[in-house]
C-alpha positions in Angstrom: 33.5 -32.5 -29.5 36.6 -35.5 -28.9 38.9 -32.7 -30.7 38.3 -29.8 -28.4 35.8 -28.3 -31.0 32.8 -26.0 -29.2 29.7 -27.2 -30.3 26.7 -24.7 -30.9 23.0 -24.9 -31.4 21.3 -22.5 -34.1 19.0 -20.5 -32.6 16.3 -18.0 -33.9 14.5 -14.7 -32.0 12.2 -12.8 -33.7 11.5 -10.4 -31.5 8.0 -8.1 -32.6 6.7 -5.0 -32.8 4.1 -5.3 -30.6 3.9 -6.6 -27.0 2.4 -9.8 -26.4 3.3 -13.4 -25.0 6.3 -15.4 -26.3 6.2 -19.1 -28.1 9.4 -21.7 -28.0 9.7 -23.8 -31.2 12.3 -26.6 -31.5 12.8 -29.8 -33.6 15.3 -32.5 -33.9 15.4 -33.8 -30.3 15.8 -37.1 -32.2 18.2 -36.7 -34.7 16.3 -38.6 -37.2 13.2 -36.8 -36.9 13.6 -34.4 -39.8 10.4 -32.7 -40.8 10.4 -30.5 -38.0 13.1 -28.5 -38.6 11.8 -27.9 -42.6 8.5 -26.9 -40.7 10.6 -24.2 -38.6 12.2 -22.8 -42.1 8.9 -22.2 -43.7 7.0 -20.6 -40.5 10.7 -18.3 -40.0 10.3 -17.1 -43.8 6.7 -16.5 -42.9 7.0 -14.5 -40.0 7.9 -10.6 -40.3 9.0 -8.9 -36.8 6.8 -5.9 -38.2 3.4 -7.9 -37.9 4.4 -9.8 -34.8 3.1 -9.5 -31.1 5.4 -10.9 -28.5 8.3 -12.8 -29.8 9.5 -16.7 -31.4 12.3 -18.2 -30.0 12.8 -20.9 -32.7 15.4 -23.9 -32.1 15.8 -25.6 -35.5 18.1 -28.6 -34.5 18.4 -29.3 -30.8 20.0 -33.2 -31.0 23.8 -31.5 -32.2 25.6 -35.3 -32.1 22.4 -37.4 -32.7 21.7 -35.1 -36.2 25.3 -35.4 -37.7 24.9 -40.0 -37.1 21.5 -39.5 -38.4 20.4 -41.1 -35.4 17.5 -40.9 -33.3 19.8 -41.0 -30.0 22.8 -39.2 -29.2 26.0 -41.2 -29.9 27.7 -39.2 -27.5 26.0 -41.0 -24.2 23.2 -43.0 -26.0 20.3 -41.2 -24.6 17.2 -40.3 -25.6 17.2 -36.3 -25.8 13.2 -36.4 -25.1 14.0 -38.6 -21.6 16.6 -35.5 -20.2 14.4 -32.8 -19.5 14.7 -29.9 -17.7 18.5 -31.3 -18.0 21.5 -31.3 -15.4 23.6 -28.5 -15.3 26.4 -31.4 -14.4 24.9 -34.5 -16.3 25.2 -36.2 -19.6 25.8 -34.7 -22.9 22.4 -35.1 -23.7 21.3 -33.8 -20.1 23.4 -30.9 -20.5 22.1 -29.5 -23.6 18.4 -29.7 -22.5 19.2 -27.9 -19.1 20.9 -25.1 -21.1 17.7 -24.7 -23.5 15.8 -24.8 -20.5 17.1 -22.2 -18.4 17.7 -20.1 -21.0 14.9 -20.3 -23.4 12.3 -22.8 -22.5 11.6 -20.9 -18.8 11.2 -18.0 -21.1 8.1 -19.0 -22.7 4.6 -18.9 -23.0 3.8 -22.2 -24.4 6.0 -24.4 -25.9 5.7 -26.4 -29.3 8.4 -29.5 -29.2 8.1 -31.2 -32.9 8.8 -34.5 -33.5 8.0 -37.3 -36.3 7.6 -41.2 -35.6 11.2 -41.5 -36.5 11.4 -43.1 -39.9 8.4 -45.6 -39.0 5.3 -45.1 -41.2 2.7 -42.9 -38.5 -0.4 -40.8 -38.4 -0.1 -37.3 -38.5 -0.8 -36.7 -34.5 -0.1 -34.4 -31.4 0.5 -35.5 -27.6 -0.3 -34.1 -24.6 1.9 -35.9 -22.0 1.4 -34.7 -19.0 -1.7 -36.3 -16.4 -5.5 -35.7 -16.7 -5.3 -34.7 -13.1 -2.4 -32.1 -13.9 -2.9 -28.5 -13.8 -2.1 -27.8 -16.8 -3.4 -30.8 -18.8 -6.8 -28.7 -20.1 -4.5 -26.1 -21.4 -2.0 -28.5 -23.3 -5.3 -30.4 -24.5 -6.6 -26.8 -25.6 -2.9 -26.1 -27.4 -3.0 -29.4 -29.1 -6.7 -29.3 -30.4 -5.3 -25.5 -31.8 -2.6 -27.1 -33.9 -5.6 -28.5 -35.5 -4.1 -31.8 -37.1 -6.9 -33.9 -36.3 -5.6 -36.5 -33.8 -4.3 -36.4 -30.6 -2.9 -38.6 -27.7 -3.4 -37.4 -24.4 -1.4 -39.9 -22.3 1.1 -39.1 -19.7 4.8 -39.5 -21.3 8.1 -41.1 -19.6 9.7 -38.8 -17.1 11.9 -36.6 -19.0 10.1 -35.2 -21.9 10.0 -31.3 -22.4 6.0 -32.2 -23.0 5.9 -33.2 -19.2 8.6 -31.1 -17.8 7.5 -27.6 -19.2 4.5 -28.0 -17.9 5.5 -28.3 -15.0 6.9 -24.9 -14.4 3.6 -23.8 -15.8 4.1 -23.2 -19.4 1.4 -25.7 -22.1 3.7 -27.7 -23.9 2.5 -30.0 -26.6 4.3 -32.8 -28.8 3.2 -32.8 -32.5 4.4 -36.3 -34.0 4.2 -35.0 -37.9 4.2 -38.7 -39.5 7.4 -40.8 -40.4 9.6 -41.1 -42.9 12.8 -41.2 -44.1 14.0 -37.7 -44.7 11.5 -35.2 -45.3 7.1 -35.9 -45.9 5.8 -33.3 -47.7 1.9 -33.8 -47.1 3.1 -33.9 -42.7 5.8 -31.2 -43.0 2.7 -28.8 -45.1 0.1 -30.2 -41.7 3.3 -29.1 -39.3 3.3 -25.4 -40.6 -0.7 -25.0 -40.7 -0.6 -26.3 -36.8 2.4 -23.6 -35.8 0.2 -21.2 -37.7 -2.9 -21.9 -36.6 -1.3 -21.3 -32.8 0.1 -18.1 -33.6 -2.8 -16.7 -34.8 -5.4 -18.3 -32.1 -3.0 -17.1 -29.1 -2.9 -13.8 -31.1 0.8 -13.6 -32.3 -0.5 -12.6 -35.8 -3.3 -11.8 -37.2 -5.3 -14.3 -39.2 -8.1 -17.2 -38.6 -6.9 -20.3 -37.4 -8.0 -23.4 -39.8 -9.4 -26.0 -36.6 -11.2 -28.9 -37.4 -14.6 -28.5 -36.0 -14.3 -32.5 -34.6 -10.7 -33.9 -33.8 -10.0 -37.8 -32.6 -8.7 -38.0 -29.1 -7.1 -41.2 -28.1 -5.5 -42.1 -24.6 -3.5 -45.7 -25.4 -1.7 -47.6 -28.0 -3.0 -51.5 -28.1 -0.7 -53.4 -30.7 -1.1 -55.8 -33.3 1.0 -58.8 -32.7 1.5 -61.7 -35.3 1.7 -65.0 -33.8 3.6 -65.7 -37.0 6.6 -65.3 -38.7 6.6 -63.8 -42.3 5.7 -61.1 -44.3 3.2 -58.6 -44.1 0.1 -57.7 -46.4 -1.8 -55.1 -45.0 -5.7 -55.3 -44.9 -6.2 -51.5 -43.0 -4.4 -48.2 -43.6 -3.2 -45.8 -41.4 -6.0 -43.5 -40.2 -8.9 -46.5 -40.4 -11.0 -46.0 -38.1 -11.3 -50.0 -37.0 -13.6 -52.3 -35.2 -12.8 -55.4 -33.3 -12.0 -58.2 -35.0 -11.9 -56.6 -38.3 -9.1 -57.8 -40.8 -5.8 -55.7 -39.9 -3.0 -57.8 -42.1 -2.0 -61.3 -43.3 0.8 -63.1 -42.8 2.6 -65.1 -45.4 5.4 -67.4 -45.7 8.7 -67.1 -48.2 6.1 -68.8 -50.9 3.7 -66.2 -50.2 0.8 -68.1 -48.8 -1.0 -66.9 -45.7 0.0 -68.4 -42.4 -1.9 -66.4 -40.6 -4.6 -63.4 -40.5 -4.4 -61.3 -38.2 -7.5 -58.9 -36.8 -8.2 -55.9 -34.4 -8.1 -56.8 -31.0 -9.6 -53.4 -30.3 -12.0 -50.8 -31.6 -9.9 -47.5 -32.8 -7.9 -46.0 -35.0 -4.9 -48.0 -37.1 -2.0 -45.7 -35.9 1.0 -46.7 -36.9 2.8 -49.5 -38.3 6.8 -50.3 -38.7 8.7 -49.6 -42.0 9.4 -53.0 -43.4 7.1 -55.4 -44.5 8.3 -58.8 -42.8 7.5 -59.5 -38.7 9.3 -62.7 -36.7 6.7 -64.3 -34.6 5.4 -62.6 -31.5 6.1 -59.0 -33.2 4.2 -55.9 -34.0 2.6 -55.2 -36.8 0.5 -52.2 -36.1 -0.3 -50.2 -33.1 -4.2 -49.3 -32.6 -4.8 -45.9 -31.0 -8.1 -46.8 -28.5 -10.4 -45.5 -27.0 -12.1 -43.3 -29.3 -13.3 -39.9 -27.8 -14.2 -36.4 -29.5 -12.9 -33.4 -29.0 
Protein backbone atom coordinates (compact mmCIF):
# COMPACT_ATOMS: atom_id res chain seq x y z
CA UNK A 1 0.00 0.00 0.00
CA UNK A 2 1.29 4.14 -0.27
CA UNK A 3 1.85 3.66 3.74
CA UNK A 4 4.21 0.73 3.63
CA UNK A 5 1.22 -1.64 4.61
CA UNK A 6 1.73 -5.57 3.05
CA UNK A 7 -1.13 -6.38 1.22
CA UNK A 8 -2.46 -10.09 1.27
CA UNK A 9 -4.93 -12.09 -0.69
CA UNK A 10 -7.30 -14.67 1.21
CA UNK A 11 -6.82 -17.86 0.14
CA UNK A 12 -8.48 -21.26 0.80
CA UNK A 13 -6.95 -25.24 0.47
CA UNK A 14 -9.00 -27.90 1.25
CA UNK A 15 -6.95 -30.51 0.84
CA UNK A 16 -9.07 -34.30 0.80
CA UNK A 17 -8.98 -37.43 1.85
CA UNK A 18 -8.67 -39.13 -1.03
CA UNK A 19 -6.34 -38.73 -4.04
CA UNK A 20 -7.48 -37.25 -7.06
CA UNK A 21 -6.90 -34.10 -9.39
CA UNK A 22 -6.97 -30.50 -8.04
CA UNK A 23 -9.58 -27.52 -9.08
CA UNK A 24 -8.55 -23.47 -8.79
CA UNK A 25 -11.48 -21.23 -7.89
CA UNK A 26 -11.12 -17.43 -7.83
CA UNK A 27 -13.48 -14.40 -8.14
CA UNK A 28 -13.16 -10.73 -7.98
CA UNK A 29 -10.60 -10.12 -10.82
CA UNK A 30 -12.91 -7.08 -11.32
CA UNK A 31 -13.45 -5.54 -8.17
CA UNK A 32 -17.09 -4.95 -8.91
CA UNK A 33 -17.87 -8.29 -9.87
CA UNK A 34 -19.31 -9.47 -6.59
CA UNK A 35 -21.36 -12.71 -6.87
CA UNK A 36 -18.47 -14.74 -7.35
CA UNK A 37 -16.96 -14.47 -4.21
CA UNK A 38 -20.74 -15.26 -2.33
CA UNK A 39 -20.63 -18.35 -4.74
CA UNK A 40 -17.02 -19.44 -3.30
CA UNK A 41 -18.58 -18.99 0.52
CA UNK A 42 -21.46 -21.30 -0.15
CA UNK A 43 -19.43 -24.15 -2.21
CA UNK A 44 -16.42 -23.72 0.98
CA UNK A 45 -19.30 -24.34 3.62
CA UNK A 46 -20.39 -27.24 1.34
CA UNK A 47 -17.26 -29.02 0.92
CA UNK A 48 -15.95 -31.36 3.88
CA UNK A 49 -12.07 -32.53 3.36
CA UNK A 50 -13.48 -35.99 4.64
CA UNK A 51 -15.62 -36.59 1.34
CA UNK A 52 -13.21 -34.88 -0.97
CA UNK A 53 -10.79 -36.46 -3.76
CA UNK A 54 -7.95 -34.23 -4.69
CA UNK A 55 -7.96 -30.80 -3.38
CA UNK A 56 -9.72 -26.84 -3.92
CA UNK A 57 -7.59 -24.14 -3.90
CA UNK A 58 -10.19 -21.35 -3.59
CA UNK A 59 -9.28 -17.51 -4.13
CA UNK A 60 -12.25 -15.49 -2.83
CA UNK A 61 -11.07 -11.90 -3.79
CA UNK A 62 -8.15 -11.68 -6.16
CA UNK A 63 -8.57 -7.65 -7.40
CA UNK A 64 -7.02 -6.51 -3.51
CA UNK A 65 -7.11 -2.44 -4.63
CA UNK A 66 -9.89 -2.70 -7.36
CA UNK A 67 -12.35 -4.48 -4.42
CA UNK A 68 -11.73 -1.76 -1.60
CA UNK A 69 -12.79 1.45 -4.77
CA UNK A 70 -15.47 -0.87 -5.68
CA UNK A 71 -14.12 -0.71 -9.04
CA UNK A 72 -13.98 -2.88 -11.83
CA UNK A 73 -10.10 -1.82 -12.46
CA UNK A 74 -7.36 -1.49 -10.19
CA UNK A 75 -6.79 2.13 -9.08
CA UNK A 76 -3.41 1.33 -8.39
CA UNK A 77 -2.19 1.21 -12.28
CA UNK A 78 -5.67 1.24 -13.99
CA UNK A 79 -5.60 -2.07 -15.49
CA UNK A 80 -7.79 -4.59 -16.10
CA UNK A 81 -6.78 -7.65 -13.80
CA UNK A 82 -8.42 -10.20 -16.57
CA UNK A 83 -5.81 -8.43 -19.42
CA UNK A 84 -2.46 -9.40 -16.99
CA UNK A 85 -2.30 -12.94 -17.12
CA UNK A 86 0.19 -15.20 -16.44
CA UNK A 87 1.54 -11.76 -14.86
CA UNK A 88 5.19 -10.25 -14.58
CA UNK A 89 7.25 -11.10 -11.85
CA UNK A 90 8.62 -7.27 -12.41
CA UNK A 91 5.37 -5.55 -13.84
CA UNK A 92 2.42 -3.59 -12.73
CA UNK A 93 0.54 -3.99 -9.57
CA UNK A 94 -2.06 -5.66 -11.35
CA UNK A 95 0.68 -7.81 -13.37
CA UNK A 96 2.27 -8.72 -10.25
CA UNK A 97 -0.52 -10.18 -8.47
CA UNK A 98 -1.62 -12.49 -11.34
CA UNK A 99 2.07 -13.83 -11.83
CA UNK A 100 2.14 -14.65 -8.14
CA UNK A 101 -1.38 -16.57 -8.28
CA UNK A 102 -0.05 -18.08 -11.20
CA UNK A 103 3.09 -19.58 -10.25
CA UNK A 104 1.94 -20.55 -7.15
CA UNK A 105 -1.50 -21.84 -7.51
CA UNK A 106 -2.87 -21.59 -10.90
CA UNK A 107 0.22 -23.95 -12.46
CA UNK A 108 -0.96 -26.19 -9.67
CA UNK A 109 -4.17 -27.12 -11.15
CA UNK A 110 -6.25 -29.25 -12.94
CA UNK A 111 -8.72 -27.07 -14.46
CA UNK A 112 -9.37 -23.75 -13.54
CA UNK A 113 -12.84 -21.99 -12.83
CA UNK A 114 -12.20 -17.89 -13.06
CA UNK A 115 -15.88 -16.28 -12.01
CA UNK A 116 -16.89 -13.16 -13.10
CA UNK A 117 -20.38 -11.22 -13.51
CA UNK A 118 -21.13 -8.52 -16.38
CA UNK A 119 -20.00 -5.90 -13.88
CA UNK A 120 -23.04 -4.14 -12.69
CA UNK A 121 -24.65 -4.20 -16.41
CA UNK A 122 -27.88 -6.13 -16.59
CA UNK A 123 -26.54 -9.82 -18.50
CA UNK A 124 -27.45 -13.45 -19.16
CA UNK A 125 -26.38 -15.87 -16.90
CA UNK A 126 -23.44 -17.30 -19.32
CA UNK A 127 -19.96 -19.07 -19.48
CA UNK A 128 -16.88 -18.31 -21.95
CA UNK A 129 -14.52 -20.35 -23.40
CA UNK A 130 -11.76 -17.99 -24.69
CA UNK A 131 -9.33 -19.57 -26.07
CA UNK A 132 -9.31 -20.65 -30.30
CA UNK A 133 -11.42 -23.39 -32.00
CA UNK A 134 -8.06 -24.51 -33.39
CA UNK A 135 -6.48 -24.68 -29.78
CA UNK A 136 -5.65 -27.68 -28.10
CA UNK A 137 -7.42 -27.36 -25.44
CA UNK A 138 -10.54 -25.58 -26.81
CA UNK A 139 -12.77 -29.20 -26.76
CA UNK A 140 -11.87 -29.59 -23.22
CA UNK A 141 -12.69 -25.91 -21.96
CA UNK A 142 -16.01 -26.34 -24.24
CA UNK A 143 -16.50 -29.74 -22.34
CA UNK A 144 -15.85 -27.75 -18.75
CA UNK A 145 -18.16 -25.12 -19.67
CA UNK A 146 -21.12 -27.23 -20.94
CA UNK A 147 -20.44 -29.13 -17.27
CA UNK A 148 -21.16 -25.98 -15.30
CA UNK A 149 -24.33 -26.51 -16.92
CA UNK A 150 -25.86 -22.79 -16.95
CA UNK A 151 -27.27 -23.00 -20.28
CA UNK A 152 -25.35 -20.51 -22.38
CA UNK A 153 -22.07 -20.22 -23.52
CA UNK A 154 -19.62 -18.04 -25.63
CA UNK A 155 -16.92 -19.73 -27.12
CA UNK A 156 -14.84 -16.84 -28.65
CA UNK A 157 -11.22 -16.20 -28.31
CA UNK A 158 -10.68 -13.50 -25.45
CA UNK A 159 -8.03 -10.39 -25.40
CA UNK A 160 -4.57 -11.51 -24.64
CA UNK A 161 -4.25 -11.63 -21.05
CA UNK A 162 -7.15 -13.46 -19.58
CA UNK A 163 -6.48 -16.45 -17.18
CA UNK A 164 -9.31 -18.12 -19.65
CA UNK A 165 -6.65 -17.92 -22.52
CA UNK A 166 -3.43 -18.05 -20.52
CA UNK A 167 -4.20 -21.33 -18.38
CA UNK A 168 -4.88 -23.04 -21.10
CA UNK A 169 -2.09 -22.53 -22.37
CA UNK A 170 0.04 -24.35 -20.06
CA UNK A 171 -2.40 -27.05 -20.51
CA UNK A 172 -4.87 -26.80 -17.75
CA UNK A 173 -9.17 -26.16 -19.20
CA UNK A 174 -10.00 -22.89 -17.86
CA UNK A 175 -13.44 -21.52 -18.32
CA UNK A 176 -15.04 -17.94 -17.55
CA UNK A 177 -18.56 -18.12 -16.01
CA UNK A 178 -20.17 -14.51 -16.37
CA UNK A 179 -23.00 -15.07 -13.46
CA UNK A 180 -25.34 -12.05 -14.61
CA UNK A 181 -24.90 -8.30 -13.46
CA UNK A 182 -25.86 -6.40 -10.86
CA UNK A 183 -25.15 -4.17 -8.39
CA UNK A 184 -24.01 -6.04 -5.37
CA UNK A 185 -25.09 -9.45 -4.96
CA UNK A 186 -28.11 -11.52 -7.58
CA UNK A 187 -29.50 -14.15 -5.85
CA UNK A 188 -31.22 -16.22 -8.75
CA UNK A 189 -27.05 -16.00 -10.62
CA UNK A 190 -25.12 -16.41 -7.41
CA UNK A 191 -27.76 -19.89 -6.61
CA UNK A 192 -26.77 -20.85 -10.93
CA UNK A 193 -22.88 -20.03 -9.79
CA UNK A 194 -22.85 -22.73 -6.93
CA UNK A 195 -24.93 -25.55 -9.06
CA UNK A 196 -22.13 -24.94 -11.99
CA UNK A 197 -19.05 -25.32 -9.34
CA UNK A 198 -21.03 -28.31 -8.12
CA UNK A 199 -21.96 -29.75 -10.96
CA UNK A 200 -17.96 -29.78 -11.96
CA UNK A 201 -16.90 -31.32 -8.82
CA UNK A 202 -18.96 -33.98 -9.03
CA UNK A 203 -18.63 -34.69 -13.03
CA UNK A 204 -14.61 -34.65 -12.76
CA UNK A 205 -15.25 -36.83 -9.66
CA UNK A 206 -14.12 -34.50 -6.65
CA UNK A 207 -17.37 -35.66 -4.84
CA UNK A 208 -19.78 -37.81 -5.18
CA UNK A 209 -23.07 -36.88 -6.55
CA UNK A 210 -24.92 -36.42 -10.12
CA UNK A 211 -24.26 -33.43 -11.89
CA UNK A 212 -27.60 -31.36 -12.90
CA UNK A 213 -26.57 -30.68 -17.03
CA UNK A 214 -29.02 -29.43 -19.30
CA UNK A 215 -29.50 -32.02 -21.82
CA UNK A 216 -29.45 -28.93 -24.75
CA UNK A 217 -27.25 -25.72 -23.96
CA UNK A 218 -27.04 -22.44 -26.43
CA UNK A 219 -23.70 -21.96 -27.83
CA UNK A 220 -22.93 -18.58 -29.36
CA UNK A 221 -19.50 -17.32 -30.95
CA UNK A 222 -20.14 -13.30 -31.34
CA UNK A 223 -21.85 -10.30 -29.82
CA UNK A 224 -23.72 -8.12 -32.72
CA UNK A 225 -25.11 -4.87 -30.96
CA UNK A 226 -28.06 -2.85 -31.00
CA UNK A 227 -27.36 0.64 -31.77
CA UNK A 228 -29.98 3.58 -31.64
CA UNK A 229 -29.64 6.03 -34.31
CA UNK A 230 -31.34 8.19 -31.66
CA UNK A 231 -31.02 9.95 -28.74
CA UNK A 232 -33.47 9.24 -25.76
CA UNK A 233 -34.72 6.94 -23.61
CA UNK A 234 -35.28 3.41 -23.75
CA UNK A 235 -38.43 1.10 -23.73
CA UNK A 236 -37.61 -2.30 -24.19
CA UNK A 237 -39.66 -4.61 -26.56
CA UNK A 238 -37.27 -8.06 -25.80
CA UNK A 239 -35.85 -9.39 -22.60
CA UNK A 240 -32.84 -10.87 -21.82
CA UNK A 241 -32.67 -14.49 -22.85
CA UNK A 242 -35.23 -14.01 -26.10
CA UNK A 243 -34.34 -15.96 -28.37
CA UNK A 244 -34.80 -13.18 -31.44
CA UNK A 245 -35.19 -13.11 -35.18
CA UNK A 246 -34.12 -10.43 -37.52
CA UNK A 247 -35.88 -7.55 -37.69
CA UNK A 248 -38.00 -8.26 -34.76
CA UNK A 249 -38.81 -5.24 -32.38
CA UNK A 250 -35.82 -5.01 -29.84
CA UNK A 251 -36.71 -1.34 -28.06
CA UNK A 252 -38.03 2.14 -28.73
CA UNK A 253 -36.68 5.22 -28.41
CA UNK A 254 -38.41 8.19 -26.99
CA UNK A 255 -37.88 11.79 -26.49
CA UNK A 256 -38.02 13.95 -22.94
CA UNK A 257 -42.00 13.96 -23.80
CA UNK A 258 -42.02 10.35 -24.11
CA UNK A 259 -42.92 9.87 -27.71
CA UNK A 260 -41.09 7.39 -29.90
CA UNK A 261 -38.33 8.78 -32.15
CA UNK A 262 -37.39 5.77 -33.16
CA UNK A 263 -37.86 1.81 -33.12
CA UNK A 264 -35.31 -0.05 -33.16
CA UNK A 265 -35.15 -3.99 -34.37
CA UNK A 266 -32.73 -6.99 -34.54
CA UNK A 267 -30.18 -6.79 -36.97
CA UNK A 268 -29.53 -10.40 -36.36
CA UNK A 269 -31.07 -13.72 -35.56
CA UNK A 270 -29.93 -14.77 -31.74
CA UNK A 271 -30.29 -14.46 -28.43
CA UNK A 272 -30.83 -10.73 -26.57
CA UNK A 273 -27.72 -10.93 -24.33
CA UNK A 274 -27.21 -8.21 -22.55
CA UNK A 275 -28.18 -4.70 -22.19
CA UNK A 276 -26.60 -1.55 -20.12
CA UNK A 277 -28.04 -0.50 -16.74
CA UNK A 278 -29.77 2.76 -17.35
CA UNK A 279 -32.58 3.33 -19.40
CA UNK A 280 -31.55 6.46 -21.65
CA UNK A 281 -28.89 6.05 -24.92
CA UNK A 282 -27.22 9.30 -26.86
CA UNK A 283 -27.46 8.65 -30.49
CA UNK A 284 -25.18 6.14 -32.12
CA UNK A 285 -25.10 4.04 -28.68
CA UNK A 286 -25.78 0.56 -27.56
CA UNK A 287 -28.75 -0.58 -26.47
CA UNK A 288 -28.40 -4.28 -26.40
CA UNK A 289 -25.88 -6.76 -27.57
CA UNK A 290 -27.27 -9.93 -29.58
CA UNK A 291 -25.40 -13.16 -28.89
CA UNK A 292 -25.40 -14.87 -32.77
CA UNK A 293 -24.97 -17.45 -34.26
CA UNK A 294 -27.14 -19.85 -32.66
CA UNK A 295 -25.60 -23.45 -32.37
CA UNK A 296 -26.41 -26.57 -29.87
CA UNK A 297 -24.47 -28.12 -27.71
Amino acid sequence: MPDGTAVRLPVVLINGRYPGKTLYIQAISDGDELNGIAVIHKVLCTIAPEQLYGKIIAVPLVNFHAFHTKQALNPVDNRKMNRCFPGRRDGTSSERIAYHLFQRAIQQADYCLDLHQGGVHPMIDEVRVRVDEKHALHDDCLELARVFGIGHILSQKGPEGQLAQAAPEVGIPTIDPELGGTHGWDAESIEKGVRGVLNVLQYYKFIAGTPQIPERQIVVKQFVPVLSNEGGFVYYKAELYEQLAMYQPVADICDVFGNVRESIRAPVDGIFWAKPIYPMVASGGIVGKIGTPIEYL
